[in-house]
VEXMAR-873081 format. One record per residue (C-alpha): x, y, z; residue in three letters. Coordinates in steps of 0.05 Angstrom, whole numbers, padded with zeros to 5 digits, always signed. Example, Ala and Ser with C-alpha at 12.3 -4.5 7.8 and 13.67 -1.06 7.14 Angstrom:
# VEXMAR-873081
+00246-00090+00156ALA;+00273-00021+00143SER;
# end
This chain:
# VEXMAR-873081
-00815+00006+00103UNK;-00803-00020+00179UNK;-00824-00080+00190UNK;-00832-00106+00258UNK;-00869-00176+00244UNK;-00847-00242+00211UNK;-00907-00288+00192UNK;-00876-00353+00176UNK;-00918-00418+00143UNK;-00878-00480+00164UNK;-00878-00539+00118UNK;-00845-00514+00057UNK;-00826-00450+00076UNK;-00793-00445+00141UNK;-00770-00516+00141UNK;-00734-00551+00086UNK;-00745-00618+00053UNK;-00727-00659+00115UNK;-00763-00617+00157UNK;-00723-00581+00200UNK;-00696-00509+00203UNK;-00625-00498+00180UNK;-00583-00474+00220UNK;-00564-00403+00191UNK;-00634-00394+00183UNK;-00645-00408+00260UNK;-00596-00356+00278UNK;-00629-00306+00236UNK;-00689-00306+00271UNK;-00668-00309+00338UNK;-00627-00246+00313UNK;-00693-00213+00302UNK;-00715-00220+00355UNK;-00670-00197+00396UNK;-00670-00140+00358UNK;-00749-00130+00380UNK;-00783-00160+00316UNK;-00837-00208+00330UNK;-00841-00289+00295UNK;-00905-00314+00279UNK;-00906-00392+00265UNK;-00973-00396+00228UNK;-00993-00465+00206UNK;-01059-00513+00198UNK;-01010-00558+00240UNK;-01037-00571+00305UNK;-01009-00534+00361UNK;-00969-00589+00380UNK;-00944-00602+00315UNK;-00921-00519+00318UNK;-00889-00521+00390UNK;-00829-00560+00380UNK;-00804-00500+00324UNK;-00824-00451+00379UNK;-00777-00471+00427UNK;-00733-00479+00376UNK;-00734-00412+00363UNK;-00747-00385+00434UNK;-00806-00356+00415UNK;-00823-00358+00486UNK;-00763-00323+00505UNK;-00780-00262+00463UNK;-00856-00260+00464UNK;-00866-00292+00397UNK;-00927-00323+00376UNK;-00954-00386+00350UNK;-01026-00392+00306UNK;-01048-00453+00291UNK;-01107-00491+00263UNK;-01099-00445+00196UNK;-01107-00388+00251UNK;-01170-00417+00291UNK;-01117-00415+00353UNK;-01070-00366+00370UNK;-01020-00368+00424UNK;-00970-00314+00464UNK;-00902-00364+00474UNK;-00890-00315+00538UNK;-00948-00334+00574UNK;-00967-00399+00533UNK;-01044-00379+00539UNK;-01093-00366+00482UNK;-01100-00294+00447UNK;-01161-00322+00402UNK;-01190-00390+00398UNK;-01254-00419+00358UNK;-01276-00480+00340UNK;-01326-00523+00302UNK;-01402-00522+00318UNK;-01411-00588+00338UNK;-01472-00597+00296UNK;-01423-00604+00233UNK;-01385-00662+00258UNK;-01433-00721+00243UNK;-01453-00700+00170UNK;-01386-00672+00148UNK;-01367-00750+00171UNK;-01417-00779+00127UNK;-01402-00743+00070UNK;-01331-00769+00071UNK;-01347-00838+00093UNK;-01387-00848+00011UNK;-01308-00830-00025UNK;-01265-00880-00032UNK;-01204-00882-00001UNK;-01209-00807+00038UNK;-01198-00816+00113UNK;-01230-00753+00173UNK;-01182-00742+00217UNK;-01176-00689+00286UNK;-01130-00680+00343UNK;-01131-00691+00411UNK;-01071-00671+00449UNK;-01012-00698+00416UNK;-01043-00750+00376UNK;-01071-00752+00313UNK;-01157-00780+00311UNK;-01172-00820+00256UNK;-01239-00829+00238UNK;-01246-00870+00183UNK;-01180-00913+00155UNK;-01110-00896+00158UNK;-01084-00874+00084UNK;-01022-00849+00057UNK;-01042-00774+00074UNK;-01060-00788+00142UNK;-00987-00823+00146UNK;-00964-00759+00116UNK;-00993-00715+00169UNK;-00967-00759+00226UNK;-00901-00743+00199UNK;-00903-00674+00191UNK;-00927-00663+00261UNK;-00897-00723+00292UNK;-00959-00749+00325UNK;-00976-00816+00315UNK;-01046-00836+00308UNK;-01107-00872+00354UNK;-01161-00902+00296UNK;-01228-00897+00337UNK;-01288-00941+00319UNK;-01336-00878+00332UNK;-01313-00816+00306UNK;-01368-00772+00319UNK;-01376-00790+00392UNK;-01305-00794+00405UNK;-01304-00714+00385UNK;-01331-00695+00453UNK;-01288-00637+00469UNK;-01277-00565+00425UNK;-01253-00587+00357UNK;-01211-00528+00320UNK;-01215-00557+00259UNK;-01218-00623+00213UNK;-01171-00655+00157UNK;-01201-00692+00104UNK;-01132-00735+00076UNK;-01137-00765+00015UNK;-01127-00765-00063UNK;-01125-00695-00095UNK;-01183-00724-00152UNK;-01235-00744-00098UNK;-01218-00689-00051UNK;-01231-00647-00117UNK;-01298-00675-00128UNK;-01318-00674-00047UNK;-01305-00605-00044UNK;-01354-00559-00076UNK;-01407-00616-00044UNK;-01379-00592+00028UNK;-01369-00521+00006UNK;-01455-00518-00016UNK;-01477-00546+00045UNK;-01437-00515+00093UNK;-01425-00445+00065UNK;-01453-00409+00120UNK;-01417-00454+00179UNK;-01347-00476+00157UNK;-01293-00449+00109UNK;-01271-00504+00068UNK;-01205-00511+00030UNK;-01142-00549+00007UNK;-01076-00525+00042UNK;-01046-00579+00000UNK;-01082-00623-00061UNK;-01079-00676-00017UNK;-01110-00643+00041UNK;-01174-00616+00050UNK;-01186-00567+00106UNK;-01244-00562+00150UNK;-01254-00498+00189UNK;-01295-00456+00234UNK;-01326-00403+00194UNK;-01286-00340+00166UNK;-01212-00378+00195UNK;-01170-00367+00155UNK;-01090-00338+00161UNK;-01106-00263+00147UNK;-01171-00263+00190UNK;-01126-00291+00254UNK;-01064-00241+00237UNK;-01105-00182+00234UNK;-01141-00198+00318UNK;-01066-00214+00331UNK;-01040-00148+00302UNK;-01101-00108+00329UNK;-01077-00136+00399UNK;-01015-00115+00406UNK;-01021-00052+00365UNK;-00988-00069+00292UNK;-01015-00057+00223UNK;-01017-00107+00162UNK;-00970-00056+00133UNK;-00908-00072+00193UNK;-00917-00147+00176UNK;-00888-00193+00119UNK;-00918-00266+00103UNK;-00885-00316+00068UNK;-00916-00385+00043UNK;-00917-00433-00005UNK;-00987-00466-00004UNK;-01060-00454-00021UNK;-01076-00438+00052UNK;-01025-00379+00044UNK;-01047-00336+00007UNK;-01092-00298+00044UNK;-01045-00272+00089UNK;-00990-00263+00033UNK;-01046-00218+00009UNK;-01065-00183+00066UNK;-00985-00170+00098UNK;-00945-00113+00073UNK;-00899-00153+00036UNK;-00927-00215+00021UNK;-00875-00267+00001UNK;-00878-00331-00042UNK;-00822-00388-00038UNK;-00792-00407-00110UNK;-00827-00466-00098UNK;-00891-00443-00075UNK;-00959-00461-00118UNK;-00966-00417-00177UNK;-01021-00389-00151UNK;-00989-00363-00092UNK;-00929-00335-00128UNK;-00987-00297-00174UNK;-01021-00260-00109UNK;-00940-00246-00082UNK;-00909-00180-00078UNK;-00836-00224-00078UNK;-00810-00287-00092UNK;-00754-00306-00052UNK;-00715-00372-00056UNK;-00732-00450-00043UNK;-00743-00479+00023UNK;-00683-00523+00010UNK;-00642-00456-00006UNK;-00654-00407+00060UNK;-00710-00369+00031UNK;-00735-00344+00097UNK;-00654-00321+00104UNK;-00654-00290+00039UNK;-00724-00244+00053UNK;-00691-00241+00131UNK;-00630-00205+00094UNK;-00665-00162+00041UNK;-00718-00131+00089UNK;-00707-00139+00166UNK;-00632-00125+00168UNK;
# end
């Protein structure tokens, strides 16, 4: 098989324990691309958490793409304008807030530009997802009315037992509005309804005329595996979650050991 698309997850795929791309691995994809495949950075980062890998891989250069949000926004790099974008009703805000407000210790957080919204308190997840996206963070005294612009989506940060336990809670009440999930057991996602990876690949590849079949995925978390499911090879990193490595077609090596390199060398060269 020919395959003309790249879907890339960032944290623990793409980029290694330090966070960064190595530099072998860098090379390879620019390679790629000049050779006319397409990169897709797909991440529930924000968008500015995704752009400074973008232009590290001149994804603009070579009419790449970036989806972010877990897919809610989708962006062509050669025009730096949305292909798809949706976002939260606002209705969900203010209830989805007081839900998280009776657990202890969780914190809400959004985006706004480059910074990080905090809703509630600061905890060590929220620090964590500062650092992965290297936005710092503005603690607001009124969460709810702050949100006054399109949201694409919500992170609830906090320990993997009481995100465990707020979960199915969110998922009964707001089954029909939101898609609710953990991209990592310390991070609970909250998402405009049917967003998801696959769902956003498949209105990018039915706009520029690909099939699931031209595409491989690769991931290592929870919020992977749809599109690791839905590509035509779907690819999980040796040190992916087992479930991920149970829905992939190929396991390639560790983010600390050029896994995207490795699959880059078995199937696109």
């Amino acid at each position: 098989m020919k395959y003309e698309m790249l879907v890339l997850d960032l944290d623990g795929t793409l980029t290694n324990s330090r966070k960064e791309i190595t530099p072998a691995t860098k090379q390879a994809l620019i390679e790629i691309q000049e050779a006319g495949k397409k990169v897709v950075l797909a991440s529930g980062r924000p968008t500015c958490g995704v752009v400074p890998l973008a232009k590290e891989l001149e994804l603009d250069r070579f009419g790449s793409y970036i989806l972010s949000f877990n897919g809610a926004l989708i962006i062509d790099c050669a025009t730096n304008k949305p292909i798809y974008n949706k976002t939260l009703p606002r209705e969900v805000i203010a209830p989805i807030f007081e839900y998280t407000k009776n657990y202890p210790g969780l914190d809400i957080i959004s985006y706004e530009n480059d910074c990080v919204i905090s809703g509630i308190k600061v905890n060590e997840y929220t620090e964590k997802e500062m650092f992965i996206n290297k936005m710092p963070v503005k603690e607001v005294d009124n969460f709810v009315e702050y949100l006054d612009f399109p949201v694409n989506k919500m992170l609830i940060p906090g320990e993997p037992a009481v995100l465990e336990k707020l979960m199915p809670e969110l998922k009964r009440k707001f089954h029909s509005l939101l898609n609710i999930y953990r991209s990592e057991p310390f991070f609970l996602e909250i998402m405009p309804q049917k967003i998801d990876k696959a769902n956003s690949l498949q209105k990018l590849l039915n706009s520029i005329g690909l099939t699931a079949n031209s595409m491989i995925c690769c991931g290592d978390g929870f919020n992977d595996v749809s599109m690791i499911e839905y590509a035509g090879l779907g690819v999980a990193m040796e040190n992916a979650q087992p479930i991920v490595k149970e829905h992939a077609d190929f396991i390639t090596h560790s983010n600390d050991d050029d896994g995207i390199l490795h699959v880059i060398n078995t199937f696109m060269r």
